[in-house]
C-alpha atoms as an extended CHARMM CRD file, in Angstrom:
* protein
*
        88  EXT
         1         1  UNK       CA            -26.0900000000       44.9860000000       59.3270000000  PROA      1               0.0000000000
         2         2  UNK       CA            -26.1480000000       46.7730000000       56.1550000000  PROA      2               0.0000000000
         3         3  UNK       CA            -28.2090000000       46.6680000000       53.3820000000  PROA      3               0.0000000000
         4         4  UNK       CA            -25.4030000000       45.5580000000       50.9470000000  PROA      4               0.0000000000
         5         5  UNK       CA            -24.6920000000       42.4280000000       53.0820000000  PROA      5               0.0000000000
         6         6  UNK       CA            -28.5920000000       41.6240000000       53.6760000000  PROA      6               0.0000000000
         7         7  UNK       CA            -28.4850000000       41.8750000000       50.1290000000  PROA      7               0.0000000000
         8         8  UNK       CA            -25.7950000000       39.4300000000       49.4650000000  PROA      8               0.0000000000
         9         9  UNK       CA            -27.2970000000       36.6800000000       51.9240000000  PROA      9               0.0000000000
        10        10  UNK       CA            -30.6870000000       37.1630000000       50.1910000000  PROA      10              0.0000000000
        11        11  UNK       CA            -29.1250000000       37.2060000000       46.4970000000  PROA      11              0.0000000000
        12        12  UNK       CA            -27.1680000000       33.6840000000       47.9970000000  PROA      12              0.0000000000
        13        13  UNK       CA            -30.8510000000       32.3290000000       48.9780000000  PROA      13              0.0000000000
        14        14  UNK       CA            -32.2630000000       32.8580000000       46.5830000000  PROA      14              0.0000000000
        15        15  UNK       CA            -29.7730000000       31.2190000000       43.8930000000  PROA      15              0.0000000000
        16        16  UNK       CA            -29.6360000000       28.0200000000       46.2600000000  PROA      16              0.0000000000
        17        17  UNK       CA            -33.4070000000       27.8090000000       46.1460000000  PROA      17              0.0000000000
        18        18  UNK       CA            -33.2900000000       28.7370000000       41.9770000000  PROA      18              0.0000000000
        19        19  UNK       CA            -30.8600000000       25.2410000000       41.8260000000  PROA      19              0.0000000000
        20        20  UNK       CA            -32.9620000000       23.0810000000       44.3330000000  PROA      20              0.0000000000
        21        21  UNK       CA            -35.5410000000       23.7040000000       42.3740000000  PROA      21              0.0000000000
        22        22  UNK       CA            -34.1620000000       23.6670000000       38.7830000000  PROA      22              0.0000000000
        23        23  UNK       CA            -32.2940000000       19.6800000000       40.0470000000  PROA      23              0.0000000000
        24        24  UNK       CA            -35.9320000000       18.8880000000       40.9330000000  PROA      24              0.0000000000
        25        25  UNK       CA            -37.6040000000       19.5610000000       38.1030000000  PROA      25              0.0000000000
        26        26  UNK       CA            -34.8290000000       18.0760000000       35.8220000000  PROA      26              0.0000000000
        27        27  UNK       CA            -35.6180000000       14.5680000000       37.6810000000  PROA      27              0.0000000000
        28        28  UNK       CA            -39.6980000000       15.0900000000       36.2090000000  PROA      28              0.0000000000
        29        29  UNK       CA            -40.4870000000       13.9920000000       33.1170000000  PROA      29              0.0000000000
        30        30  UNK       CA            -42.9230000000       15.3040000000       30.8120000000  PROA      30              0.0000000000
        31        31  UNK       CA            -45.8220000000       14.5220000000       32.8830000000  PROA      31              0.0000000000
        32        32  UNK       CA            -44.9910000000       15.5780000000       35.7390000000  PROA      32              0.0000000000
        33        33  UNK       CA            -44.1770000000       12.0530000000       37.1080000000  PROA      33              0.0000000000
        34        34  UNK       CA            -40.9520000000       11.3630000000       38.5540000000  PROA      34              0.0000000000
        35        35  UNK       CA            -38.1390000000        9.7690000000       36.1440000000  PROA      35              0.0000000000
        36        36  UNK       CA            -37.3200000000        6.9960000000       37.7960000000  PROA      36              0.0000000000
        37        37  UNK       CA            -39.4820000000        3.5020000000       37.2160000000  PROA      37              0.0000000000
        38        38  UNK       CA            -41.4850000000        2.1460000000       40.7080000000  PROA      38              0.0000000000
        39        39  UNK       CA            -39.2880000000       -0.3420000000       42.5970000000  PROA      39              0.0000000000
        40        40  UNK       CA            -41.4940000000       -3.2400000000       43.0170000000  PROA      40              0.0000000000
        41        41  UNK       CA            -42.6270000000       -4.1070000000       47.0040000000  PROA      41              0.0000000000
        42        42  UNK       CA            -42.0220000000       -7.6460000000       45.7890000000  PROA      42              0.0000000000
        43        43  UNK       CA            -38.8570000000       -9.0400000000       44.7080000000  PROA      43              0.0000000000
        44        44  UNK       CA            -39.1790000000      -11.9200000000       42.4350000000  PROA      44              0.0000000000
        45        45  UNK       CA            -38.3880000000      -15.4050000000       43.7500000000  PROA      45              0.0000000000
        46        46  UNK       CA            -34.8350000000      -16.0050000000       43.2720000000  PROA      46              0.0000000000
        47        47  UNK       CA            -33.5610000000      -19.9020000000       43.2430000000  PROA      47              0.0000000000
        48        48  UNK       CA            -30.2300000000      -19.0060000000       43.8360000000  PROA      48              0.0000000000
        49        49  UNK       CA            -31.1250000000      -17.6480000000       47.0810000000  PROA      49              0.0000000000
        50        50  UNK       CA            -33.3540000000      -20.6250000000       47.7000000000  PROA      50              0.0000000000
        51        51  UNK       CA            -30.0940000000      -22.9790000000       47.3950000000  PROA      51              0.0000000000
        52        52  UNK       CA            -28.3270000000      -20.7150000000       49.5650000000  PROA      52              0.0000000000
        53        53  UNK       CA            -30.7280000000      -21.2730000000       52.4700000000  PROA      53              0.0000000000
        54        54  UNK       CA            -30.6970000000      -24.7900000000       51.5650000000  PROA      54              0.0000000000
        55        55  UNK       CA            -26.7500000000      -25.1120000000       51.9150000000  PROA      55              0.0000000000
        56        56  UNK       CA            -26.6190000000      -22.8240000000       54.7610000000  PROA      56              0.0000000000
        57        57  UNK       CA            -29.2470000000      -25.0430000000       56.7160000000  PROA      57              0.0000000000
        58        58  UNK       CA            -27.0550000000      -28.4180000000       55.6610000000  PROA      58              0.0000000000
        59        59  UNK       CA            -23.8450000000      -27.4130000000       57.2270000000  PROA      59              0.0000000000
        60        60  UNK       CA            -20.8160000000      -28.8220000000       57.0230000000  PROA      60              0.0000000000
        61        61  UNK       CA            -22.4800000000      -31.4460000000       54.7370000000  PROA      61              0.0000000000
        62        62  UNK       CA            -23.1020000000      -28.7480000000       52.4530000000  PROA      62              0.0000000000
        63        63  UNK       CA            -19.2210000000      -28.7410000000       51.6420000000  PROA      63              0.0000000000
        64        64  UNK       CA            -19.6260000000      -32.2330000000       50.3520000000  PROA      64              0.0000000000
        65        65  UNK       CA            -23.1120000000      -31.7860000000       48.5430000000  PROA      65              0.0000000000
        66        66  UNK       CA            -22.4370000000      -31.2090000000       44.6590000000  PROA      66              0.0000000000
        67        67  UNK       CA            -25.4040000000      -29.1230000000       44.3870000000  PROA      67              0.0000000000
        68        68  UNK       CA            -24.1340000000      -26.8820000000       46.9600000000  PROA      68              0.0000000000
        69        69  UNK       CA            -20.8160000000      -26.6890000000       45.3470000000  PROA      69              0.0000000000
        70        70  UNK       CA            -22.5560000000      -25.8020000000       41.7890000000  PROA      70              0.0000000000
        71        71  UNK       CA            -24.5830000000      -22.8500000000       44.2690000000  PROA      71              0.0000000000
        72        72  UNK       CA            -21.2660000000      -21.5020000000       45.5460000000  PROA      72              0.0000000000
        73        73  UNK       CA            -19.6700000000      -21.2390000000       41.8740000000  PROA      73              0.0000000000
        74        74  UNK       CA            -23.1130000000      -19.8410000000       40.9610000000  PROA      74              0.0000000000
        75        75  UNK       CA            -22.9390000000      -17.0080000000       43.6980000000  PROA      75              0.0000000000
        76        76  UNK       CA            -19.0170000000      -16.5540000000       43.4100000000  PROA      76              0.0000000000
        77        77  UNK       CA            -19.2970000000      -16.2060000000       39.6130000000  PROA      77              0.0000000000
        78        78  UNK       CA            -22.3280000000      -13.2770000000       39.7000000000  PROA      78              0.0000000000
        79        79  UNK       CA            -20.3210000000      -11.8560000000       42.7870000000  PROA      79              0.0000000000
        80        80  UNK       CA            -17.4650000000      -11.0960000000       40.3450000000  PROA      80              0.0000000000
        81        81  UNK       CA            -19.4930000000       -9.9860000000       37.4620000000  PROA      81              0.0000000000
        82        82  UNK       CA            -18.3710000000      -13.4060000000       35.3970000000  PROA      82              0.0000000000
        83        83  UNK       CA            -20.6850000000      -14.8880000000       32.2470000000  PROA      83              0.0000000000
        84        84  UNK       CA            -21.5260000000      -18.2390000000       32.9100000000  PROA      84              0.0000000000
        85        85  UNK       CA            -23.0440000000      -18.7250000000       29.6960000000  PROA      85              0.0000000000
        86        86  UNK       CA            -19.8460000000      -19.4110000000       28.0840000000  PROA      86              0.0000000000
        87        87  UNK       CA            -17.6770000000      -16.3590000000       27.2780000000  PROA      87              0.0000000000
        88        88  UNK       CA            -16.4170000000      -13.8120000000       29.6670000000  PROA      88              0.0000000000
């Protein structure tokens, strides 16, 4: 090969590796730390999810249950992004 084209690959390198690194330290902050907050190992208990087992386990006298029904507007209603408070 000649030098011009080891030249080119190396300049090519060397700009990828110039980005990878200038992407990784944009995602640091000050400290050094990474940006983004720890995801917790532990979710938190979620009652919704609770009821879901609950209905799921009942079967088809879950379709009759009114709290099941109230669990399945519940789930529907965050599904679709919809405020239950009130307003939408």
């Amino acid at each position: 090969m000649e030098g011009s084209v080891l030249a080119r690959i190396a300049a090519v390198v060397f700009v990828a590796i110039a980005i990878t690194a200038a992407l990784v330290e944009m995602d640091r902050d000050e400290a050094g730390q990474a940006a983004r907050p720890a995801v917790p190992l532990i979710p938190e208990a979620d009652t919704l999810r609770t009821e879901q087992r609950r209905c799921q386990e009942l079967g088809e006298a879950a379709a009759s249950d009114p709290d099941c029904l109230a669990v399945w507007a519940e789930t529907r209603d965050r599904f679709l992004g919809r405020d239950r408070t009130g307003g939408e």
